[in-house]
LUMBALUM-982342 format. One record per residue (C-alpha): residue in one letter; x, y, z; residue number from 1. Coordinates in nm, 3 decimals. Example, Ala and Ser with C-alpha at 12.3 -4.5 7.8 and 13.67 -1.06 7.14 Angstrom:
{'A', {1.230, -0.450, 0.780}, 1}
{'S', {1.367, -0.106, 0.714}, 2}
//
This chain:
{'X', {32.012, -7.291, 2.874}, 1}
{'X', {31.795, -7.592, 2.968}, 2}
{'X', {31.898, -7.565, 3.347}, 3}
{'X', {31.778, -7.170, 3.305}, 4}
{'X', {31.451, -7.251, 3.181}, 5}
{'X', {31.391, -7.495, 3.488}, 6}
{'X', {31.530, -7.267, 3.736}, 7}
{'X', {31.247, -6.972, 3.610}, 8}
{'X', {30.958, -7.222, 3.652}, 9}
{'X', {31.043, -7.349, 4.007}, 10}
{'X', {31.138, -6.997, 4.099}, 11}
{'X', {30.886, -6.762, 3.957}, 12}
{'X', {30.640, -6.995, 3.983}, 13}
{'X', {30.579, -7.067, 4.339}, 14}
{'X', {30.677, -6.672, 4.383}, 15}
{'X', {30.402, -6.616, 4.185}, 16}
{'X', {30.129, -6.823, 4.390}, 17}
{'X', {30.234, -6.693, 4.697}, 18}
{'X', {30.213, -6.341, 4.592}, 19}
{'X', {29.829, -6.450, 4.565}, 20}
{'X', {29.794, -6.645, 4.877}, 21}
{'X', {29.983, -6.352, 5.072}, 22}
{'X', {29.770, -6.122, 4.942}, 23}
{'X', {29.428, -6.336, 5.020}, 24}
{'X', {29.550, -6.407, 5.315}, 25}
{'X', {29.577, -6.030, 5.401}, 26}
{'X', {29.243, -5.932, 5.301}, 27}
{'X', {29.088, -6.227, 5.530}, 28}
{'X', {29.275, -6.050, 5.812}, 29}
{'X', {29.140, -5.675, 5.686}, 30}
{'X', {28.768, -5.819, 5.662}, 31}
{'X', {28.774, -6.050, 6.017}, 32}
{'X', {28.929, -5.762, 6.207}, 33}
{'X', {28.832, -5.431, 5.968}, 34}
{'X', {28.535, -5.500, 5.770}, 35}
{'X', {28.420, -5.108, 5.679}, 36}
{'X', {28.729, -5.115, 5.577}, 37}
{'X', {28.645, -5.354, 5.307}, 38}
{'X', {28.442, -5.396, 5.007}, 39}
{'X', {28.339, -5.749, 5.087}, 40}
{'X', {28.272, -5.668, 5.465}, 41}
{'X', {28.076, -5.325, 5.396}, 42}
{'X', {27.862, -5.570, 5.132}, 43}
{'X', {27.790, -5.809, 5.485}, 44}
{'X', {27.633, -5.535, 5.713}, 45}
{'X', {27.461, -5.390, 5.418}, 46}
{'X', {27.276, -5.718, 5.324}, 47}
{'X', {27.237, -5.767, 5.696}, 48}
{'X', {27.010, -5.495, 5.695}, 49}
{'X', {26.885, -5.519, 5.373}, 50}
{'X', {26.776, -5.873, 5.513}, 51}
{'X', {26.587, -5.712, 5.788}, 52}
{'X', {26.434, -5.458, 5.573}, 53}
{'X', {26.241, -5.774, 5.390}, 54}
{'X', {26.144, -5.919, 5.639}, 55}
{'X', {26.000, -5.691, 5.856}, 56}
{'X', {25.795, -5.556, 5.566}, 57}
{'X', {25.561, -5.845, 5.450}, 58}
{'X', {25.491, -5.674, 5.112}, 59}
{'X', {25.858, -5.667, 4.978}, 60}
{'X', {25.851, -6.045, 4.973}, 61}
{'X', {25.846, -6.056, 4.594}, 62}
{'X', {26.140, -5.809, 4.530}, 63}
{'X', {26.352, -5.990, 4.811}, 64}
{'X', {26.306, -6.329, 4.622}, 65}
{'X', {26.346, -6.179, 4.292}, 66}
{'X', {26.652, -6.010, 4.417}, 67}
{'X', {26.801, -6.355, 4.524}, 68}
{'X', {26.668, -6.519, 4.204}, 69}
{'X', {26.931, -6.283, 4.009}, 70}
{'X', {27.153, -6.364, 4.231}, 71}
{'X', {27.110, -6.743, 4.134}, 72}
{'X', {27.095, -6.641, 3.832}, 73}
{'X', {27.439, -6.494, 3.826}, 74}
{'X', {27.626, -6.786, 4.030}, 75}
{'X', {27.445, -7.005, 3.757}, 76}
{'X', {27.620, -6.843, 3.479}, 77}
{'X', {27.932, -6.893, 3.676}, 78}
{'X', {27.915, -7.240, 3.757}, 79}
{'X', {27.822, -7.329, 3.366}, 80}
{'X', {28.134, -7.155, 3.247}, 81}
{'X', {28.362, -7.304, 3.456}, 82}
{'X', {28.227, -7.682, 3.376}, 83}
{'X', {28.283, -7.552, 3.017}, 84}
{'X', {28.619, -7.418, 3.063}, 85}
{'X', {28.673, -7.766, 3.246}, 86}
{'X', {28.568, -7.985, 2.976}, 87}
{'X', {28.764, -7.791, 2.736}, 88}
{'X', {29.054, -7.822, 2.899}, 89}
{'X', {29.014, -8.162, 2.979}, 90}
{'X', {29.007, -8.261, 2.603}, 91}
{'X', {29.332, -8.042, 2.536}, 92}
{'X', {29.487, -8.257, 2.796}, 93}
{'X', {29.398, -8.593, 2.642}, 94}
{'X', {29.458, -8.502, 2.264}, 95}
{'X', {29.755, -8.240, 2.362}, 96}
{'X', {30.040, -8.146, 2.137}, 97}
{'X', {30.385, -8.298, 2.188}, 98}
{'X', {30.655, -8.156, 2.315}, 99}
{'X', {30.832, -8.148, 1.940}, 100}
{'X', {30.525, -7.969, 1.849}, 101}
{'X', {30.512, -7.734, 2.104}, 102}
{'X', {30.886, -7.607, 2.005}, 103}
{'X', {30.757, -7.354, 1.779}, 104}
{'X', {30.535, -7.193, 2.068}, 105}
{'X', {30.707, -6.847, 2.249}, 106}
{'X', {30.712, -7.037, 2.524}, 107}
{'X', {31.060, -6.948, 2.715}, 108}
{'X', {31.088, -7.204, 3.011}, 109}
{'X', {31.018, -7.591, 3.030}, 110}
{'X', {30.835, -7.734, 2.819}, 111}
{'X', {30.883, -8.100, 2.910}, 112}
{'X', {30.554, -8.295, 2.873}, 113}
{'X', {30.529, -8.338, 3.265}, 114}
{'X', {30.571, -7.937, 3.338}, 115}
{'X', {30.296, -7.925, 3.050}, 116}
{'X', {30.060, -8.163, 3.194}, 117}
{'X', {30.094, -7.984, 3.531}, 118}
{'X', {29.974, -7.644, 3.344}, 119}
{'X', {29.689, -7.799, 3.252}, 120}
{'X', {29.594, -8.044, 3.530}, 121}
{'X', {29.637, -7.681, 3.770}, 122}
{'X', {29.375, -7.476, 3.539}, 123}
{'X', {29.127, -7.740, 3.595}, 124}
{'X', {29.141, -7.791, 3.908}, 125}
{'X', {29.116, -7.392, 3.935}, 126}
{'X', {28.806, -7.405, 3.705}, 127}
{'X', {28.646, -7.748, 3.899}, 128}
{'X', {28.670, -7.595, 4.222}, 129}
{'X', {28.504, -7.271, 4.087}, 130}
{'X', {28.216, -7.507, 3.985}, 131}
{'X', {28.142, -7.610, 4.318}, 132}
{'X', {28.158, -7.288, 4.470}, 133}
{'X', {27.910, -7.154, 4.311}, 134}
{'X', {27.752, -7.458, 4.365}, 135}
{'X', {27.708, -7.382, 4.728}, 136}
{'X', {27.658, -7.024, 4.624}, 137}
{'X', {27.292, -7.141, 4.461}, 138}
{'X', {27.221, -7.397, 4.751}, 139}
{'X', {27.267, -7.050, 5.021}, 140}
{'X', {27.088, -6.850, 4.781}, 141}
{'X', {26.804, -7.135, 4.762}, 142}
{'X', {26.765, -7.212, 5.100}, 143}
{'X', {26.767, -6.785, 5.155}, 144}
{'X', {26.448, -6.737, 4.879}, 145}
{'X', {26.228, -6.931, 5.170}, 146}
{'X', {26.329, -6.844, 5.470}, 147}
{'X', {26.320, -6.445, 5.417}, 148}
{'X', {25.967, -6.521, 5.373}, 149}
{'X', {25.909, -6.612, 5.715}, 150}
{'X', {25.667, -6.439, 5.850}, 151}
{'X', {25.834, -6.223, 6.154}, 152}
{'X', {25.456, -6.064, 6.293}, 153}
{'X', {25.388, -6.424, 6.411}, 154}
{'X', {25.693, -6.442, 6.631}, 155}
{'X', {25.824, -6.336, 6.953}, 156}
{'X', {26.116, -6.081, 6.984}, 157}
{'X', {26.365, -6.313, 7.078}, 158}
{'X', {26.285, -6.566, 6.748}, 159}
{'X', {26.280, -6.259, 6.554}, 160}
{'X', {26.632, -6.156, 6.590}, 161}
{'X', {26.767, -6.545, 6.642}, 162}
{'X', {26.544, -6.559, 6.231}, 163}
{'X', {26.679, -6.235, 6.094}, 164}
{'X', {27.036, -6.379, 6.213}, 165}
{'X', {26.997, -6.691, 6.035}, 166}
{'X', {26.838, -6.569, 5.742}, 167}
{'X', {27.129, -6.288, 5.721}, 168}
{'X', {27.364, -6.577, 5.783}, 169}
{'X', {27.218, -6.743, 5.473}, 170}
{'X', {27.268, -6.490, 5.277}, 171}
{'X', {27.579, -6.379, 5.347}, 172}
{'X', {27.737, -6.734, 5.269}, 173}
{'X', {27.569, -6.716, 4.934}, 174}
{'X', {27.749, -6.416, 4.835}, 175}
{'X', {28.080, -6.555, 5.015}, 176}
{'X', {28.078, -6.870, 4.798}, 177}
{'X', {28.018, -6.622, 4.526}, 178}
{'X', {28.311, -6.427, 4.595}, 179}
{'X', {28.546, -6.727, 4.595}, 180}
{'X', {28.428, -6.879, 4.300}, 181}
{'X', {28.453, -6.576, 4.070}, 182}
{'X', {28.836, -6.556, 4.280}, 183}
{'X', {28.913, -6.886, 4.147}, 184}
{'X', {28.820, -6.740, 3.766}, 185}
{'X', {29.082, -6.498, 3.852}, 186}
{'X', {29.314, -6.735, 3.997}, 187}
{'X', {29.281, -6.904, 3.641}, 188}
{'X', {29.443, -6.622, 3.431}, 189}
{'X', {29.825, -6.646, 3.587}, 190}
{'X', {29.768, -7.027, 3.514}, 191}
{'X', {29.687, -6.997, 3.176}, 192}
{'X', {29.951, -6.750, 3.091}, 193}
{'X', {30.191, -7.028, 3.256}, 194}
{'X', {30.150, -7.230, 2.947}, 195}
{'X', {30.337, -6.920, 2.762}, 196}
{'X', {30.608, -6.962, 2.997}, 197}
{'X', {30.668, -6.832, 3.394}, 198}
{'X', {30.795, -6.505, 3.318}, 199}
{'X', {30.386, -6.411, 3.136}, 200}
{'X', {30.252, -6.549, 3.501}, 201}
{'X', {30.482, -6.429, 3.758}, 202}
{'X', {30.375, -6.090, 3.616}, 203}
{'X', {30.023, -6.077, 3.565}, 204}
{'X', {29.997, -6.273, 3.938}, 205}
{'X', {30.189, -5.863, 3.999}, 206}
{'X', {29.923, -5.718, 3.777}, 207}
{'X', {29.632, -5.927, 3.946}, 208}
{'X', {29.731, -5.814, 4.329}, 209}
{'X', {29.719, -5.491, 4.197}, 210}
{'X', {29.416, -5.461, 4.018}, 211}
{'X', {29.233, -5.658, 4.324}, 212}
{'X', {29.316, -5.447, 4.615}, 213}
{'X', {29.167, -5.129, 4.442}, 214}
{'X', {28.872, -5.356, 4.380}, 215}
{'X', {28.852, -5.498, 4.761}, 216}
{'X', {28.979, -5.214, 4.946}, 217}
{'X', {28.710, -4.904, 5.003}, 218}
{'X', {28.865, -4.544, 5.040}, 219}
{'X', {28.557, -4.424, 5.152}, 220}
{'X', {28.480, -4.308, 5.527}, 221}
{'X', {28.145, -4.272, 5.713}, 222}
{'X', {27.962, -4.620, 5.631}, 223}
{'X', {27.738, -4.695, 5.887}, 224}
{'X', {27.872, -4.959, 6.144}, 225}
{'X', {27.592, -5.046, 6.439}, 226}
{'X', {27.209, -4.971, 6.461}, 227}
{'X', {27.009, -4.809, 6.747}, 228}
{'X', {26.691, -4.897, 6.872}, 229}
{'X', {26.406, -4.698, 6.999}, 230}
{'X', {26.596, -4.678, 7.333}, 231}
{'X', {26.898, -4.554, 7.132}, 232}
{'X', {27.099, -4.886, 7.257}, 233}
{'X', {27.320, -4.950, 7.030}, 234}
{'X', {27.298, -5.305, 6.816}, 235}
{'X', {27.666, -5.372, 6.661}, 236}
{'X', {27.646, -5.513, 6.312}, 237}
{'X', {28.015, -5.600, 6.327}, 238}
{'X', {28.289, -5.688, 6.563}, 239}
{'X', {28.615, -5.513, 6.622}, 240}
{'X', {28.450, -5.183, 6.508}, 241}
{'X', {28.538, -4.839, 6.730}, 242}
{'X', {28.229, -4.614, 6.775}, 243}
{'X', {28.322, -4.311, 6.769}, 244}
{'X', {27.963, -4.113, 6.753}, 245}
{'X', {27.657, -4.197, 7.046}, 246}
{'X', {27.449, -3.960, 6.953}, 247}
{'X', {27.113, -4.095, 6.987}, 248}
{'X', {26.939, -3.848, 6.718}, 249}
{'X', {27.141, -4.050, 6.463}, 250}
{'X', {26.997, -4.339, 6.286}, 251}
{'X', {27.345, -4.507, 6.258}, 252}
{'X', {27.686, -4.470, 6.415}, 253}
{'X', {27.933, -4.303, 6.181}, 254}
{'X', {28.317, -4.347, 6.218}, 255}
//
């Protein structure tokens, strides 16, 4: 029976993680090569021009840094639960239960005191490495609340766009850094539910995959993909996208 429990953690285990790389892995691939296709790529061109938008209006400056300033905000919030979380389970680690303890627990698979430090070392790591994403997340958003005050009117065309890229660029990685960190909060729950055994994990890392690709996948068609200029030249927002509509009328190309 002992042999049984082992074989479920190294088994289900390491399906379980891979499940959740796989699937990561997958949605890299779907927002490099498909990004209206997306959630988190559809988010990129929209700040894009939402970027632009402040910038080329010099009165908006306020609402653009306010706007950021929640962001911070937000990634803030983030950053101080995790080095909660991380503290807390840092003194369950040193003053932990034994494993004669830990026999009344529903626990069914190993519950050696090395299997149970490794639960615990794996949700802090999870929970430290959340912390310094959103770490970076505030630095992007930092740096972003003074440059997307630059004033634009002052500057020729080409430092314009080479400015509204970087700023844009800024931006962007802000919310990226965001998006990992509040993954690695999700990553957390199929670690914790390892400590009830690998059976609780291997199915909720099911349950997670599920839930996320509803939440990072957009069934919706006709997002804008490119911008036209006076000229009605088209200005791509994103690579590997088909146009499908030229039509110069049109403010935006639809797919």
């Amino acid at each position: 029976m002992s042999m049984e429990k082992q074989y479920l953690d190294s088994v289900l285990v390491p399906m379980g993680i891979l499940l959740m790389v796989a699937y990561h892995l997958w949605l890299l691939y779907r927002i490099l090569k498909h990004p209206t296709k997306t959630v988190i790529g559809i988010n990129a061109i929209n700040r894009r021009f939402w970027v632009q938008a402040m910038m080329e209006d010099g009165s908006k400056g306020v609402l653009a840094v306010q706007s950021l300033r929640n962001n911070i905000m937000a990634s803030t919030l983030l950053a101080s639960t995790a080095i909660m979380l991380s503290s807390l389970i840092a003194i369950l680690m040193t003053g932990g239960s034994s494993a004669s303890d830990r026999s009344f627990w529903f626990v069914f698979g190993d519950k050696s005191d090395l299997v149970y430090s490794i639960k615990f070392f794996s949700i802090l790591v999870c929970f430290l490495v959340a912390f310094l994403l959103n770490l970076q997340s505030i630095r992007y958003y930092s740096h972003a609340s003074i440059l997307i005050n630059v004033p634009l009117n002052k500057m020729s065309h080409r430092h314009q766009h080479l400015t509204l890229e970087y700023v844009a660029n800024t931006v962007n990685r802000g919310s990226y850094f965001w998006s990992l960190g509040l993954r690695a909060f999700y990553f957390s729950f199929p670690l914790f539910l390892w400590i009830f055994g690998p059976l609780p994990m291997f199915f909720s890392c099911m349950a997670l995959v599920f839930m996320l690709y509803f939440l990072d996948v957009t069934f919706q068609f006709g997002w804008a993909i490119g911008a036209v200029d006076d000229n009605g030249h088209n200005e791509d927002e994103e690579v590997g996208v088909v146009q499908l509509d030229r039509n110069p009328s049109n403010s935006y190309y639809q797919i």
